[in-house]
N, C-alpha and C positions, 0 to 999 in steps of 0.2 A: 514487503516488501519493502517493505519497503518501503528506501521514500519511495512515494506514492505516486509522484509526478507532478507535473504542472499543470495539468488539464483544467483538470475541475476542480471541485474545494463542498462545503465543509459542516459547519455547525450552524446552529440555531440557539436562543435562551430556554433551554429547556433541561429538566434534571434528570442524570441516570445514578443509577446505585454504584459508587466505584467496585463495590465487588462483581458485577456483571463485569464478564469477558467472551471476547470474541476473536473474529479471521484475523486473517494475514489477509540485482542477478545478471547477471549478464551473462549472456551466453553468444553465441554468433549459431546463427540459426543456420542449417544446413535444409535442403527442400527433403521432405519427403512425403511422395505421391500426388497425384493430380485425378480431377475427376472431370466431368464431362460440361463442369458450371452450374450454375445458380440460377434458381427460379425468376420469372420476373413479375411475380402476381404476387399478393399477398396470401397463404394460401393455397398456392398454385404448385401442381407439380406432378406426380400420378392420381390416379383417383381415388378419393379415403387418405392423403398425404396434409401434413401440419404440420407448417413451414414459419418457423420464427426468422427475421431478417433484420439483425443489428450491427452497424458498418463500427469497424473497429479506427480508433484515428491515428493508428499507428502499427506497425509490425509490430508483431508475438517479438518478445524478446530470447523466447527458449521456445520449446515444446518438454522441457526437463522441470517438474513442479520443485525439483531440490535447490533452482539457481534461483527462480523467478524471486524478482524485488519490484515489478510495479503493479499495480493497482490492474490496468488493462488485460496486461496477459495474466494476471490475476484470476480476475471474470470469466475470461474465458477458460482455463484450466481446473476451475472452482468445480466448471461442469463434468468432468475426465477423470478428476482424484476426487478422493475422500481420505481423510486419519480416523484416528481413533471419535474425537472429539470435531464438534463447529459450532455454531449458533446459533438459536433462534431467531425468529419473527421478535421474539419480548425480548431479546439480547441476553440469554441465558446458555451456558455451555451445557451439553444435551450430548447421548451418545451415537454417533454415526456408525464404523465397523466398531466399536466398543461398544456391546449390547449395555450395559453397566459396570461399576468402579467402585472399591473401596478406598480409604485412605487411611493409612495407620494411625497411632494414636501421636506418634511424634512428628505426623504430617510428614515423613520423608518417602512414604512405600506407596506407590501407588498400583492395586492389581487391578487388571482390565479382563473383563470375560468379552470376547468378542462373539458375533451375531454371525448366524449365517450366512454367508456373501460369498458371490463369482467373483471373480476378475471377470471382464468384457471377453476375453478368449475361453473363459472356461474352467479356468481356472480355480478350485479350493484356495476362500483367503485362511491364512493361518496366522498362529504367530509368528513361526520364523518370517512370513514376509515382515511383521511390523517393525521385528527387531535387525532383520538384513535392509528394510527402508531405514530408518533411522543412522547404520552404521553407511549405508550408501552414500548417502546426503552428504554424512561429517568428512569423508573421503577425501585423501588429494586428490584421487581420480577426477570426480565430479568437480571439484574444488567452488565449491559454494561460497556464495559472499552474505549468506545468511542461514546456513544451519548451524554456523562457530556462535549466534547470537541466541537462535530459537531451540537448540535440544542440547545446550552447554549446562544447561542444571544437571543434564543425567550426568550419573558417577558413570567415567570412564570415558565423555567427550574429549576433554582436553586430550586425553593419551591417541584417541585418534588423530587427531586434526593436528598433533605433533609429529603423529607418525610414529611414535613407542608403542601402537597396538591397532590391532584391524577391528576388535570384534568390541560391543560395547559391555562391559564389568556387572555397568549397574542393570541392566534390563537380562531378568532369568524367564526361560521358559517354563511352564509348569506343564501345560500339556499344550496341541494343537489349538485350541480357544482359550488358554490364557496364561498371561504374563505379569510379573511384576516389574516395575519403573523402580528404581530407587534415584530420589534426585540428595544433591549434596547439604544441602540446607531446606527447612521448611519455606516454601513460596506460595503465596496466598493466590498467584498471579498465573501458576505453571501450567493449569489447563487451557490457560488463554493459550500462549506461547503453541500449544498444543496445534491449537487450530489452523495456524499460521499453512501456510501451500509444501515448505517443508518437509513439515512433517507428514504428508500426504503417502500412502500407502500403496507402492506396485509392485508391479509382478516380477521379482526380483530372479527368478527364473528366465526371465526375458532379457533385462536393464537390469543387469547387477553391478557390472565393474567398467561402465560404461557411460558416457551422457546421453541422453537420450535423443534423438537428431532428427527420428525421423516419425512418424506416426503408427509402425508398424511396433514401432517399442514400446508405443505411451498406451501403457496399460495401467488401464485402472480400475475403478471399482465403481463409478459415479453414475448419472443418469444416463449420460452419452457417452456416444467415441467418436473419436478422432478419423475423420473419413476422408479429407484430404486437407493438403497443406498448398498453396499455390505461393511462390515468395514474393512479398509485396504487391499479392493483388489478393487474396482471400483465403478465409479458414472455411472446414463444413465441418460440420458432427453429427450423428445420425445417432438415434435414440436406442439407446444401450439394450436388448433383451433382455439381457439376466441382472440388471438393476435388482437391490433387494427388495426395494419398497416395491416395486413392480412398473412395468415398463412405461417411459413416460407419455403422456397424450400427443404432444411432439413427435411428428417423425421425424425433424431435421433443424437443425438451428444455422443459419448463414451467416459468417459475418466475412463481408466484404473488407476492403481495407482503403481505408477513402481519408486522407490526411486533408483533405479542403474542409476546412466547417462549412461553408459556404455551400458547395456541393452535398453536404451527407443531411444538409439541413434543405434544401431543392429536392431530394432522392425522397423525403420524408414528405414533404408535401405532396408530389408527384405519383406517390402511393408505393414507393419502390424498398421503402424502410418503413417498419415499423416501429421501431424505436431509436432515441439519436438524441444524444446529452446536446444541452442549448448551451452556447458559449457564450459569454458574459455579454459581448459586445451583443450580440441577438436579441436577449432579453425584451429589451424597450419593443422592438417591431416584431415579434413572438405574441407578445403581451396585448398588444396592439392590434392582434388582428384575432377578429371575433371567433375565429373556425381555427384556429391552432391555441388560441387561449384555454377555449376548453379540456385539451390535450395535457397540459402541460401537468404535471407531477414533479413538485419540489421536493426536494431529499436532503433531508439533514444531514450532514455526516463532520465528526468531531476531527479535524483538520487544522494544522498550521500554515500559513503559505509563508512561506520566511527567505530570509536573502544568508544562503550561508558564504562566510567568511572568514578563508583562510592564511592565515598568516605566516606561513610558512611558501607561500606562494606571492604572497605580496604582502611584503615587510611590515607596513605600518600595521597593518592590524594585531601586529604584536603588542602593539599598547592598547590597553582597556578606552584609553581616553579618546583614541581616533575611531574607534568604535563604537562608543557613546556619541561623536560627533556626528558620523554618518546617521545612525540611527533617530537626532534629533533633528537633521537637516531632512529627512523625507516625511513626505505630507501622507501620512497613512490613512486619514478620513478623507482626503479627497480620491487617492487610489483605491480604499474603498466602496464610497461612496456615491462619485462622478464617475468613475471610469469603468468602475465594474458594477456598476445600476445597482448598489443598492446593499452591498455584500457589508460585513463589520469588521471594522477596523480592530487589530490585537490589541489589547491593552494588559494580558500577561501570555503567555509560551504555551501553558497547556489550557485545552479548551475548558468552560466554567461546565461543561455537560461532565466532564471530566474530574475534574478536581475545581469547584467554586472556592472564592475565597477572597481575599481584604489585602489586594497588591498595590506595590508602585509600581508604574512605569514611566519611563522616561515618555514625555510629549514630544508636539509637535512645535523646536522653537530655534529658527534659525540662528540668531544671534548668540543663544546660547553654546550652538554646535559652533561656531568660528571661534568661541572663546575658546570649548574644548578640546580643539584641533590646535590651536595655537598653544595653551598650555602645556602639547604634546611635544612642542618646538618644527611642528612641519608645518610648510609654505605650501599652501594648494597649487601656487602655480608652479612649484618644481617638483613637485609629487607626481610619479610616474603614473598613466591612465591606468584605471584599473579595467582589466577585462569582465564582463558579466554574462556567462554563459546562461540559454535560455533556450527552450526546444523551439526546434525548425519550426513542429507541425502546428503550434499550437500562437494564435491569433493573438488571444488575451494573455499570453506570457509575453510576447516582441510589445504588445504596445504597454503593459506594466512596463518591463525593462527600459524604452524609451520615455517613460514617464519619471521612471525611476533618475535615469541619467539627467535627465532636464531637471530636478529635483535638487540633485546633488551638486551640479553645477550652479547653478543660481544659489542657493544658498550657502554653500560648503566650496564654492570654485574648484571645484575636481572632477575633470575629466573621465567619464565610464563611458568604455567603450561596449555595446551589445553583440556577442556573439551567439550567432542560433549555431546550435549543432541536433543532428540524430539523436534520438531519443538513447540507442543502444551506446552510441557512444560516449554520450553526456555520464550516462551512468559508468561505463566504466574507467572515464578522465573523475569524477567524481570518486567512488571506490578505490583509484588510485592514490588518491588525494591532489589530485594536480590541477584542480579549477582554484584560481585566485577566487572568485566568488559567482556565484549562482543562484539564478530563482528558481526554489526548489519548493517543497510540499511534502508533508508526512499527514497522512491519515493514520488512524489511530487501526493497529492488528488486533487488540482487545482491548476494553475499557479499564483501564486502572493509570493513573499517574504514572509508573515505572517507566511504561511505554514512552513517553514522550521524555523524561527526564534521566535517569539509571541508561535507559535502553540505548539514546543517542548521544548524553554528553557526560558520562563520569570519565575517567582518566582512561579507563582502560576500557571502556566498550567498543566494541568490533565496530558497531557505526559512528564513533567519531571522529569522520573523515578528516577534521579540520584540527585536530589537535591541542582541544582546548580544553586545560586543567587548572580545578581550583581544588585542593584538598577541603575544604569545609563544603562544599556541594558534593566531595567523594564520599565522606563521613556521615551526610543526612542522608544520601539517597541508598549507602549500605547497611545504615541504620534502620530507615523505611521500608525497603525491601523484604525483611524479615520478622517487621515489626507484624504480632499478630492482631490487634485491636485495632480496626478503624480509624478510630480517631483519633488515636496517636501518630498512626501511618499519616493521613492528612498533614498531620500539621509539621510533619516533618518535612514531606512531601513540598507543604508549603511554605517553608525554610529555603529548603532548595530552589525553589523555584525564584524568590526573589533576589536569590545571587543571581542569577540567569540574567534576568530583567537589569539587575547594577554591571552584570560582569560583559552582557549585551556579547556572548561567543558567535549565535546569530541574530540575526535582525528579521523580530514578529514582524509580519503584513496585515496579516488576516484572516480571520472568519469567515463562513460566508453558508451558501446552500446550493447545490445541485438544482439545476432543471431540466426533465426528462421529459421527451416528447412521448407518447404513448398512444397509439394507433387505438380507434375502440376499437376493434378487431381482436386486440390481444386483452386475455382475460388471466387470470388469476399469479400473476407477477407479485412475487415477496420480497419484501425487503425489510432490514433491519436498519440499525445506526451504520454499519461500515461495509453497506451497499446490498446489493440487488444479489440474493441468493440464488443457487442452481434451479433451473427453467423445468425441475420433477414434474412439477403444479400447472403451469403457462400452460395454455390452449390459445392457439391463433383460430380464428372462423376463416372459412373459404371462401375466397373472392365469388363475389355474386355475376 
């Protein structure tokens, strides 16, 4: 989705194979249904009942898997849908309603035999649903701000999403279990893309020309369903019967909706959460204490956490050079290091689990930044504040942000002013393009460079909100993209990438690692590089 958010963050020094790939909006959520409330044990609830309880730090942004672009209702929607395609445990694409796949010899066809599988109502999955999800998504109806990005390979996207056609060209049905894909160029990268929430597979019978609003729609195929929706105070899901893999140990998974870190991390202690992500500022006193130390479970996940900036929103940054300024006037090792206990400072745009490799980047050095503000011809003190949008909910984005501005000021004399806004709205002032600058975050939807480079900054990618073009970063990354050897793609890959780093469109923060609290109570929880997969496996024990 997206960017990913603010929340949490990121990577570790560790290598993945860039041909491994893996997972993946805004919508304004409408209520639908209500249930009777949530357990208060761990555990707890009828007799023989296995009750997962994870507080979400924010509203669902949808309950529609075709709009969703963050990471949270991500998670939670992960468990509801399934596509063709998703991930392993070893970060491997693997097939979910795709029992298996060929690929032609010119790498453009790809045929999908799908597996047995209900919809949650009872439904026969087939192909027409896959090929009526896909053309649903691309829709003005739904009008997605990420399926024009994740199923634009297939031939016959663009004629939707223009509105020259309803149905998509390239995807033919062959029988009820199977289908052929034709995408328009070979892409080394396309069954990532696949996995993405997107492309996620319902019951088109139900949610065909429609967004989906309410929980009586959101059909899917996954372990759970959707069993009630409360607005701004919690989700439920109740463990799906006709799941294919068979039904899961799970009776119910909770999640609350609790925007305090402060409180979801007291709830956790208190016995009331079982699980509950550690926010940076926590770490130290988490760590610290002998009986939550043992808990804790670090997660690497390949992440940028970056300051984007728009210049189309605030003039200066139309020159490279006030942009190079900013970015050498903030102290990125002590914001990593002091302020988020520990986290690693960027030193190039995509993570080294990602694409490793032998960059510049600009440092950390005040003097130099006043020079290249000044060679730009602007006066910091008549330079108008610039605003820096940053979510409400979230603890360690306001005090980044306030670190950042104290940063900027002291060494660059330029007034930034911090604005929190809603998480739903940040994103869609962002999608608009109308945030002068914001601290934002991209997790990585599958492991390949494209993702972070092609996907968010060529001329014409759907997510580059901020409108920033270099034709020789256009040329390597549509070069790379269809390059088919390895290590050619790399090195092209990392061409591109050090325009990034000189042309500074945004400003790297950091690396860093997830810390998950984990109840022993809760047993068999999976995760790969770009998070904590569907709760099939998860068994919670009953409060004693």
């Amino acid at each position: 989705m997206l960017d990913r958010g603010t929340v949490f963050s990121c990577s570790r020094p560790f290598r993945v194979a860039p041909a491994l790939l893996t997972l993946g909006a805004l919508s304004l959520l409408v209520v639908g249904g209500c249930g009777s409330g949530f357990s208060k044990r761990s555990g707890a609830g009828e007799e023989g009942s296995s009750i997962l309880r994870v507080a979400m730090a924010t509203n669902p942004t949808s309950l529609d898997p075709a709009v969703v672009q963050d990471t949270e209702t991500s998670d939670l929607l992960g468990n509801v849908f399934e596509g063709l395609v998703s991930y392993s445990e070893d970060n491997r694409v693997f097939g979910r309603l795709a029992e298996n796949w060929g690929v032609s010899e010119d790498g453009r066809v790809y045929t999908f035999r799908l597996r047995s599988a209900w919809f949650s109502d009872g439904t026969k999955v087939t192909a027409k649903h896959v090929k009526e999800s896909f053309e649903r998504a691309l829709s003005a109806t739904i009008a997605s701000p990420v399926a024009g990005t994740y199923l634009d390979d297939i031939v016959g996207a663009e004629e939707i999403l223009s509105g020259s056609a309803t149905t998509l060209s390239g995807i033919k049905i062959k029988n009820d279990t199977t289908l052929e894909i034709t995408i328009k160029e070979p892409k080394p990268y396309f069954l990532g893309k696949l996995t993405y929430l997107c492309a996620s597979v319902v019951n088109t019978d139900v949610a065909k020309g429609e967004p989906i609003t309410d929980i009586k729609q959101a059909i899917g195929t996954g372990p759970f369903v959707l069993s009630e929706y409360r607005n701004m105070q919690s989700v439920g899901l109740k463990a799906n019967e006709r799941f294919w893999e068979g039904k899961p140990t799970l009776t119910a998974i909770e999640r609350p909706v609790i925007m305090d870190a402060a409180t979801r991390l007291n709830k956790f202690r208190s016995g009331n959460l079982d699980m509950v992500t550690v926010e940076k500022q926590d770490i130290p006193a988490v760590m610290g204490d002998p009986e939550l130390k043992e808990l804790v479970l670090p997660i690497p996940r390949p992440a940028i956490f970056y300051i984007l900036l728009n210049g189309k929103r605030y003039a200066p940054f139309k020159d490279r050079r006030v942009r190079r300024a900013f970015m050498m006037a903030i102290d990125r090792d002590r914001i990593a290091g002091e302020i988020l206990k520990g986290q690693t400072a960027a030193r190039a745009w995509v993570p080294e689990t990602i694409l490793p490799g032998d960059l510049k980047v600009l440092a950390f050095n005040p003097e130099a930044a006043k020079k290249e503000l000044a060679s730009a011809g602007f006066n910091p003190a008549t330079m108008p504040p610039l605003p820096l949008a940053v979510r409400a909910d979230n603890v360690d984005a306001k005090i980044i942000a306030e670190s950042l501005a104290a940063d900027l000021k002291k060494n660059l004399g330029v007034k930034v002013q911090p604005q929190t806004l809603d998480w739903g709205t940040m994103l869609k002032l962002r999608n608009e393009g109308k945030l002068p600058s914001a601290f934002l975050s991209w997790y990585a939807d599958y492991v390949d460079p494209q993702n972070f480079l092609s996907l968010l900054l060529r001329s014409d990618a759907k997510l580059n909100f901020d409108g920033w073009s270099n034709a020789e970063f256009d040329r390597l990354t549509a070069a790379a993209d269809s390059e088919k050897d390895p290590a050619k793609r790399n090195a092209l890959y990392l061409q591109a990438e050090q325009i990034v780093l000189d042309e500074v469109p945004r400003i790297p923060l950091y690396f860093g690692m997830d810390y998950t609290l984990v109840s022993k109570k809760v047993k068999g929880v999976r995760r790969n590089l770009l998070g904590t997969l569907p709760h099939s496996k998860t068994t919670v024990e009953a409060a004693k």
